[in-house]
C-alpha positions in Angstrom: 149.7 -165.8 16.8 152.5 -167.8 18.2 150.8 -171.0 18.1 150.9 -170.7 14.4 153.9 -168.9 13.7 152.7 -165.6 12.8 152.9 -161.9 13.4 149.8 -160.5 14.5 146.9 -162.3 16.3 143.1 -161.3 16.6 140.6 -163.4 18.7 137.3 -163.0 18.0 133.7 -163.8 20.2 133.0 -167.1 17.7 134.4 -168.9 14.8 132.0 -167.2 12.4 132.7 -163.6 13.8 136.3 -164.4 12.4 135.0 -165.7 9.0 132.9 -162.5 8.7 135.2 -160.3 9.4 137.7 -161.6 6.5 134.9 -161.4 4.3 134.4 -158.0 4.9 137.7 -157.4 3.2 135.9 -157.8 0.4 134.0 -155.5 -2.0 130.6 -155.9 -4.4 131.9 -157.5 -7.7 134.6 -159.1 -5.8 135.2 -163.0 -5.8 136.0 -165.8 -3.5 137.1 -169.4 -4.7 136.1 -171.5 -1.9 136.5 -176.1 -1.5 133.1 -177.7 -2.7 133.0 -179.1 0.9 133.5 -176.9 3.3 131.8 -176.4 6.6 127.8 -176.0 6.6 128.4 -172.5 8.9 130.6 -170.8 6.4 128.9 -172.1 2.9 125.6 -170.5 4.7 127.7 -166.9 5.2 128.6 -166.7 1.9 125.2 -168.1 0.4 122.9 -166.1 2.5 124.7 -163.3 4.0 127.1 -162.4 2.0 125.9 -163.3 -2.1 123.6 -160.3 -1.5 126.1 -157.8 -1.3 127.7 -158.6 -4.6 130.2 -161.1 -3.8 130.1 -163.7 -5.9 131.1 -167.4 -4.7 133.0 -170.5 -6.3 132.6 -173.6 -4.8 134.7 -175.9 -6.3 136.8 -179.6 -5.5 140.2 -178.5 -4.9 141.8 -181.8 -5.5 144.3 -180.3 -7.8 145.3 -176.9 -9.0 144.1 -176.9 -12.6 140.5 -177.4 -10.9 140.4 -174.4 -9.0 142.6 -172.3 -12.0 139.5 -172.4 -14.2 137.6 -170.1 -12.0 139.7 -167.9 -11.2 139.6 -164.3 -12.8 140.8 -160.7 -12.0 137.9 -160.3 -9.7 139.3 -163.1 -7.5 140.3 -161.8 -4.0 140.8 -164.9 -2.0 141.3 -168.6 -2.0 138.9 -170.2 0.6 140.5 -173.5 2.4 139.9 -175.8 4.9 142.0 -178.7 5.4 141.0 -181.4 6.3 137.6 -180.3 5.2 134.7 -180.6 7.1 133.5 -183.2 7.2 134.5 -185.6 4.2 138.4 -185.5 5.6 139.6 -184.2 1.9 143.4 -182.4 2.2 143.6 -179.9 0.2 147.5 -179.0 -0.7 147.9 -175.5 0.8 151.9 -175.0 -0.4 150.1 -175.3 -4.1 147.1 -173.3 -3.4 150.1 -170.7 -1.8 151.5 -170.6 -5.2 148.2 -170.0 -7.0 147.5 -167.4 -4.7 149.9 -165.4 -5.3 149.9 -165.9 -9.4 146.6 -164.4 -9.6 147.5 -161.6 -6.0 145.0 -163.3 -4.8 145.0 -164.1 -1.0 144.9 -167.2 0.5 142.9 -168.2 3.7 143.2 -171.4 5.7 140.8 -172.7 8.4 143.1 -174.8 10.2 140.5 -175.9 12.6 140.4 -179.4 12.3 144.1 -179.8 12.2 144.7 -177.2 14.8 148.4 -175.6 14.8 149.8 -178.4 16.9 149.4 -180.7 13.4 149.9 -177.9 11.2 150.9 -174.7 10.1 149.5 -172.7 6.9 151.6 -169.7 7.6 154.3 -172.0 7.1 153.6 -173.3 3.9 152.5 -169.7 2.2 148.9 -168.9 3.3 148.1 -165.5 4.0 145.4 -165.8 6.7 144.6 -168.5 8.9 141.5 -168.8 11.0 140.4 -171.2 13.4 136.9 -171.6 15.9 139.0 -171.3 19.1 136.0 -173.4 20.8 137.5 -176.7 19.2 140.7 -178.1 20.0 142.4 -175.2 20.7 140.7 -174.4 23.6 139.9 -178.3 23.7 137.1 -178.4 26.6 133.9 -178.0 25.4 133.1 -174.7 27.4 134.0 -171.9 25.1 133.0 -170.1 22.0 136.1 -168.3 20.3 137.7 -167.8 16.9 140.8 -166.2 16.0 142.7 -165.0 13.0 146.5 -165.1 12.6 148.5 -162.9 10.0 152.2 -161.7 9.1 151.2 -158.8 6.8 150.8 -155.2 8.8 148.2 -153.6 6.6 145.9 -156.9 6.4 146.0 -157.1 10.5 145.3 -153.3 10.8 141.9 -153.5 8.3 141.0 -156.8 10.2 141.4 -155.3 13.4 139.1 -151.8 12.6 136.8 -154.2 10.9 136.6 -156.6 14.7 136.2 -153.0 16.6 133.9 -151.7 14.6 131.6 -154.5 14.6 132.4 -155.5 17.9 133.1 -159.2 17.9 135.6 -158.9 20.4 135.3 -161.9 23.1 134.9 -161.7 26.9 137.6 -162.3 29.2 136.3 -165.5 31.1 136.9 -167.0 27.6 139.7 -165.6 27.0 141.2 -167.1 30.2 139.9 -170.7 29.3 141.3 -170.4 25.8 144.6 -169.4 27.6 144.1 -172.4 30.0 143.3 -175.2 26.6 146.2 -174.3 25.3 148.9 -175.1 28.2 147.9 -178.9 27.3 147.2 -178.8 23.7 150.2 -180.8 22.8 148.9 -183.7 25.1 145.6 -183.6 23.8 146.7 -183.5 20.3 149.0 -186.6 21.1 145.9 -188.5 22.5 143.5 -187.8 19.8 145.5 -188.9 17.1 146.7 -192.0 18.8 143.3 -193.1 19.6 141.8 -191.9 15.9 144.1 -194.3 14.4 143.1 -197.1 16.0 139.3 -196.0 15.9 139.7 -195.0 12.3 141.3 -198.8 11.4 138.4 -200.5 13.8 136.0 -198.9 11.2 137.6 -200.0 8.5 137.4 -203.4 9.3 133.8 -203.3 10.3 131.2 -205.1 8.3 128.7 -202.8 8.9 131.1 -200.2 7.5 130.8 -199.2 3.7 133.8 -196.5 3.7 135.9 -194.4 6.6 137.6 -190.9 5.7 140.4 -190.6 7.2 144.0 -188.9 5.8 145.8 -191.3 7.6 145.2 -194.2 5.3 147.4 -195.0 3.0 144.6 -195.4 0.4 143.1 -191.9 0.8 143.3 -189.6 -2.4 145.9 -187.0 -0.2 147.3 -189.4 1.5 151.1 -187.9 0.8 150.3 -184.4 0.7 148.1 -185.1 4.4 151.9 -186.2 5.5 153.8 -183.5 4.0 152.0 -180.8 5.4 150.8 -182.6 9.0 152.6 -184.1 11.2 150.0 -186.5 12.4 146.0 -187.3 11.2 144.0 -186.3 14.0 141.1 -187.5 15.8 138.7 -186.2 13.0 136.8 -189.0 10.5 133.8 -189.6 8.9 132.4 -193.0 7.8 129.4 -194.5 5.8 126.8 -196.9 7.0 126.4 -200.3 4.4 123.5 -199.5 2.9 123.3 -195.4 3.3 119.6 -195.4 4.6 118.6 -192.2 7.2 117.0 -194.7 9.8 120.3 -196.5 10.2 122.5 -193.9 11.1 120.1 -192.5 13.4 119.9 -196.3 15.4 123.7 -195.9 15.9 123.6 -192.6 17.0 120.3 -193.6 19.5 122.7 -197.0 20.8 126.0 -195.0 21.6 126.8 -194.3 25.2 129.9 -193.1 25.5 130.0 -190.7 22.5 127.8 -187.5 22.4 125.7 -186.3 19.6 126.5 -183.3 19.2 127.9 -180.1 16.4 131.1 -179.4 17.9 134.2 -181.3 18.1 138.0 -181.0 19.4 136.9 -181.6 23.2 138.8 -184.1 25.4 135.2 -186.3 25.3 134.3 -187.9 22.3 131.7 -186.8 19.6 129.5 -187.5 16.9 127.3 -185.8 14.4 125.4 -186.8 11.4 126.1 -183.7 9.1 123.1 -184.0 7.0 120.8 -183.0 9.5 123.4 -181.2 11.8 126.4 -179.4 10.6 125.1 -179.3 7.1 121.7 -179.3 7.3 121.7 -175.5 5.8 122.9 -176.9 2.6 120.3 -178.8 -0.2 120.6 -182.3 -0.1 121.3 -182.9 -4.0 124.5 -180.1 -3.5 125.8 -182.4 -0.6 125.5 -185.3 -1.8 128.0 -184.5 -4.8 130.4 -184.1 -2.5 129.5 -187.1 -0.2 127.4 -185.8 2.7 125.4 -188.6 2.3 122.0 -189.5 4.7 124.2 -192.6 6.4 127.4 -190.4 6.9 128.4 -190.1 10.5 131.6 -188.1 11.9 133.4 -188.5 15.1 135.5 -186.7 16.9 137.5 -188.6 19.0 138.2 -187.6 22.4 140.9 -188.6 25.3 139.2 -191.6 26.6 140.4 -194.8 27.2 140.5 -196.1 23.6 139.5 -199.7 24.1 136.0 -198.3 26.0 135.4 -196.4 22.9 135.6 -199.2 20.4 133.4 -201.4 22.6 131.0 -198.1 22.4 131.0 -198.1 18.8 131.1 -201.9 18.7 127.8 -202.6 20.6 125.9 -199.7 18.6 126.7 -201.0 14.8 125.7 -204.3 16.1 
């Protein structure tokens, strides 16, 4: 709870137990206005788990706040954000989304995940609930699965806490000692991985092979400002597009890498990568991703702690 400025902290035995538990907040006929691009594990919680209770589900680009307005009714109970999103790198203004929120006594929840509190705090800037997967940077080693949820309000802890207890995703304690051990350096880590995500992120860029790299820290991208407002750094998260956007190419790259690892996660001190259309978001149809960019050549990394110049030379040899 501290790490995020808040009141009352819960941790949880994954990511998804967290996510599930705020959802069971909810009630049949209530509704949830969710971003259009959010992360394959949740969109398949509310689409398949959740949809057949009778809570009805908005996805939506949440670029500005007139686009999310529109579908918001007296049934709406929450405000689903992640930002950055996973895995196009949108930011999604959460002081604005605050504001909405609490027009409409809605509530709003922020998965801070892939900015982690060291970048950025929702609590801060008016959310109601934030929740993170603890096995990302947070703990920040690759060898834990955790999730937490952070609140100020009393009442809102209390019915998340009987909801954790009575379904018992509670976490063991060797995890809960590792968590406690990620954190002492998180700052560092933090440091590293945006230091070397900046110059990773701007190698991309200026690759010929390269048809696009999301990443808030460009001065081009569509957030840019509000990404600086409400972070205080970019992060070692980004996502880029093959020339050409065939299946078969971004598989070669991944089969030619050496020092990064294909793999889901992300946050650890080594470096990552994933192709979300067969990975992270492989749960969601191909014609629905696409609209929002998960294209077949889109690639994302997460960049660890390595020597940065090892990692270009990595990335170098397998887009050659």
């Amino acid at each position: 709870a501290a790490l995020e400025n808040g009141k009352h902290g819960l941790c949880f035995s994954t990511g998804m137990g967290a996510i599930d538990a705020i959802i069971k907040l909810l009630n049949q006929g209530d509704e949830v206005v969710a971003t259009n691009d959010l992360y394959g594990g949740t969109f398949r919680i509310f689409t398949k788990i959740f949809a057949k209770y009778g809570i009805k589900f908005h996805f939506v680009s949440m670029d500005n706040v007139a686009s999310v307005e529109q579908y918001i009714n007296s049934n709406t109970k929450l405000i689903w954000v992640e930002t950055p999103t996973n895995p196009m790198l949108n930011i999604i203004d959460i002081k604005a989304m605050a504001v909405l929120a609490k027009k409409y006594k809605a509530k709003l929840v922020v998965d801070n995940t892939f900015a982690s509190p060291y970048l950025q705090t929702p609590l801060n800037l008016g959310a109601d609930i934030v929740t993170h997967s603890l096995t990302k940077y947070i703990s920040g080693h690759s060898d834990v699965v955790m999730g937490a949820i952070i609140c100020n309000d009393d009442s809102l802890a209390e019915q998340l806490r009987f909801i954790q207890n009575s379904c018992g995703a509670t976490p063991g304690p060797m995890d809960c000692f590792l968590v406690i051990r990620g954190i002492k350096t998180l700052h560092l880590r933090m440091q590293r991985h945006c230091e070397n995500g900046k110059i990773i992120a701007e190698f991309l860029k200026s690759h010929h092979k390269v048809d696009k790299v999301y990443w808030p820290g460009f001065t081009d991208h569509p957030n840019h400002a509000v990404a600086k407002a409400q972070m205080c750094g970019f992060g070692g998260m980004m996502s880029f597009k093959i020339k050409g956007n065939k299946m078969e190419d971004a598989l070669l790259f991944l089969s030619r890498l050496q020092l990064f690892s294909l793999a889901e996660s992300l946050g650890g001190v080594e470096s990552l990568v994933g192709h979300p259309a067969t990975m992270t978001h492989a749960s969601i149809p191909k014609e629905q991703r696409e609209k929002v960019g998960v294209t077949d050549s889109l690639l994302r990394l997460s960049v660890g702690v390595e020597d940065v110049e090892d990692l270009i030379d990595d990335l170098k040899k397998a887009l050659d």
